[in-house]
N, C-alpha and C positions, 0 to 999 in steps of 0.2 A: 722468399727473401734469401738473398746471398750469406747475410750474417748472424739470420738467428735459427733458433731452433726448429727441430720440424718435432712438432708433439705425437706423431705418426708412428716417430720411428721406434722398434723394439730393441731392446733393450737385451742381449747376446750371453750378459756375465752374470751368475745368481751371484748373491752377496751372501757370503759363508761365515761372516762376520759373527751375526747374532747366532748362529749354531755352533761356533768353535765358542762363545761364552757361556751358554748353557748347557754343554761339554763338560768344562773349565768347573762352570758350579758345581753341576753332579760328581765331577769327579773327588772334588774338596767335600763334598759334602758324603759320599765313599769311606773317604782317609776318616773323617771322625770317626763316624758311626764304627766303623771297625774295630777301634779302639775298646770300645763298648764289647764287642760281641766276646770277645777274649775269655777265656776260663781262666779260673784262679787254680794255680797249680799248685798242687799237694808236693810237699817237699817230705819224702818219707825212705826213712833209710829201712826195707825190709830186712830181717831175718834172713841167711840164705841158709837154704837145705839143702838134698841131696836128691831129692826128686819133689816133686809138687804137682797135684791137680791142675790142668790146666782150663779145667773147662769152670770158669769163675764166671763169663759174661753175662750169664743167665742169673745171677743173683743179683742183690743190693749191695751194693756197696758202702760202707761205713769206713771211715779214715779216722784216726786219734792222732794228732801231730806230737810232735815233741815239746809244745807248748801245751798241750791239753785240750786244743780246741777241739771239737769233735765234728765231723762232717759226714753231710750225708751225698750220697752223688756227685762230690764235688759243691757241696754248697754248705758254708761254715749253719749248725744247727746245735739246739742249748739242748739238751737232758731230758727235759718236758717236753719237748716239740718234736725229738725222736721219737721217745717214746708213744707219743698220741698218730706221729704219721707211720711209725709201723705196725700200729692195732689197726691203721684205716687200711694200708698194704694185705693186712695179714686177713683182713675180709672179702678180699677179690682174689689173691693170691694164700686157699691155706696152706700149702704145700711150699711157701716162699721162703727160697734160699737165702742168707744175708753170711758177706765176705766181709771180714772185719780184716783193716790194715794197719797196724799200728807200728812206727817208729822204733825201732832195736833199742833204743838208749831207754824207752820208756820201761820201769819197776812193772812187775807180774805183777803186783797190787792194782795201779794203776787200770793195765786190763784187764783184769778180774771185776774192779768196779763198773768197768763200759760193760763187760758181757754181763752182768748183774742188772744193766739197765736195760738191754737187749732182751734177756729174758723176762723182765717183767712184762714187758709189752707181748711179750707170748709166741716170739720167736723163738723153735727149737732146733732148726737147724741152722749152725752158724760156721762157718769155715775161717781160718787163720788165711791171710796171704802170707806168702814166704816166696824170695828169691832161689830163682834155682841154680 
């Protein structure tokens, strides 16, 4: 037939259509989830010193903000639940270092009471961060 189709013929162009949309999704659905993965960042004015240990990475990290929150790894944690996850730390790890960083503005009382809570849990070695 002169004017109709030939159902024969192959077809030359792939249709990129539906994979530029499912692209398009994965990529929007990328941009959220990202958002999510983000760390809460510790806003902490150190101490500067004159020289400073630098080998800290190998320890725990403890943060006391200038609010009082107390965090452990970067992850905001209450007094009681320190204390119980460094007696489980301090079973796998006895020899476990913990770096306490607390805020310049905060009173010596204040960290006196956080390392009063550090050692109950049975942590004896504990190191200060300070800027150097």
């Amino acid at each position: 037939m002169a004017g109709g189709s030939n159902e024969d013929e192959i077809i030359d162009a792939i249709n990129i259509t539906p994979m530029v949309d499912v692209i398009l999704v994965l990529l929007v659905i990328f941009m959220v989830t990202a958002n999510f993965l983000k760390k809460e960042s510790i806003n902490i004015n150190l101490p500067k010193v004159a020289s400073a240990d630098p080998n800290t990475s190998k320890s725990v990290q403890v943060a006391l903000t200038r609010d009082g929150k107390i965090l452990l790894e970067g992850q905001t944690i209450t007094e009681e639940k320190l204390v119980a996850q460094l007696q489980r730390d301090l079973k796998f790890r006895p020899n476990m270092r913990l770096t306490l960083s607390a805020d310049e503005k905060l009173s010596y009382g204040t960290i006196m009471k956080l390392m009063g809570v550090i050692r109950k849990s049975g942590v004896t070695r504990v190191a200060l961060s300070v800027k150097k």
